[in-house]
C-alpha positions in Angstrom: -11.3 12.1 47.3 -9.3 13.0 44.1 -10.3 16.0 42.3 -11.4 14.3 39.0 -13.6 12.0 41.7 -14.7 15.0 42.9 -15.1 16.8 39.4 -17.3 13.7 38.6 -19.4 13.4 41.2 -20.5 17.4 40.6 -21.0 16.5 36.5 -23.4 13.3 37.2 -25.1 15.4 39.5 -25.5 18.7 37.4 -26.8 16.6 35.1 -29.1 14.5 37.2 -27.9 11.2 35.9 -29.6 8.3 38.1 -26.5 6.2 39.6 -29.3 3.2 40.7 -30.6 3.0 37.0 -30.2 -0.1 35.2 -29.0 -1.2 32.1 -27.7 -4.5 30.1 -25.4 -5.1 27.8 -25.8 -8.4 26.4 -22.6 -10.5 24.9 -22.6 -13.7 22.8 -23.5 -16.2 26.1 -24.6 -13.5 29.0 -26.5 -10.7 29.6 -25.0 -8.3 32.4 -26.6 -5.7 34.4 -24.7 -3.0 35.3 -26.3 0.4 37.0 -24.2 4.0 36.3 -23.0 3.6 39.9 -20.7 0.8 39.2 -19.1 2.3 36.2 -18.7 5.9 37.8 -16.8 4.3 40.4 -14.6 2.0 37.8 -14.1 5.3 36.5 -12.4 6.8 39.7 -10.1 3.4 39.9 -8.6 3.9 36.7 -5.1 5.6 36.3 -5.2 9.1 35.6 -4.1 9.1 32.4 -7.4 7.0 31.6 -9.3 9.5 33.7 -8.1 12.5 31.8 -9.1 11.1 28.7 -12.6 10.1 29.9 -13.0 13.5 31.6 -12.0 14.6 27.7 -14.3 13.2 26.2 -17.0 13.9 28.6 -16.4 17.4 28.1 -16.7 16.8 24.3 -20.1 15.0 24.7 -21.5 17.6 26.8 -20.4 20.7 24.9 -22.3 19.2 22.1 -25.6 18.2 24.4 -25.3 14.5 24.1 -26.1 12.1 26.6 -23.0 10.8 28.5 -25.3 7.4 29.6 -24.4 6.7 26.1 -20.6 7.3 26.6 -20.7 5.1 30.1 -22.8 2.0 28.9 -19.8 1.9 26.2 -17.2 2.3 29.2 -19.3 -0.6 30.5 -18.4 -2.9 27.7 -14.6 -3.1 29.1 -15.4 -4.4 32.8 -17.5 -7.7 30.8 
């Protein structure tokens, strides 16, 4: 396990995001389901160029108290 995977893991934790819950985003013919899991571990298959830059911006959201489910169902919207 890499340290940003590990890094990760400990944020989504600390901030008791629930990997099993749903949630759909719905394009011009489908609706997909996703749940946090499967985009937390898109996340860790990414280069880590694309991981610093999501860890960045994590960091960015959570300094100013937003939600980060926000910042992964957007994440979400490149693996439809």
């Amino acid at each position: 396990m890499s340290a940003f995977d590990k890094w990760l893991d400990t944020f989504i934790e600390e901030k008791e995001i629930d990997l099993d819950e749903n949630f759909e985003i719905e394009t011009k013919d489908n609706l997909h389901i996703f749940d946090y899991a499967f985009v937390v571990e898109a996340i860790k298959q990414t280069s880590p160029a694309e991981q610093k830059k999501i860890k960045n911006m994590i960091v960015r959201l959570d300094f100013f108290n937003k939600d980060i489910r926000h910042y992964l169902r957007h994440l979400a919207q490149a693996l439809v």
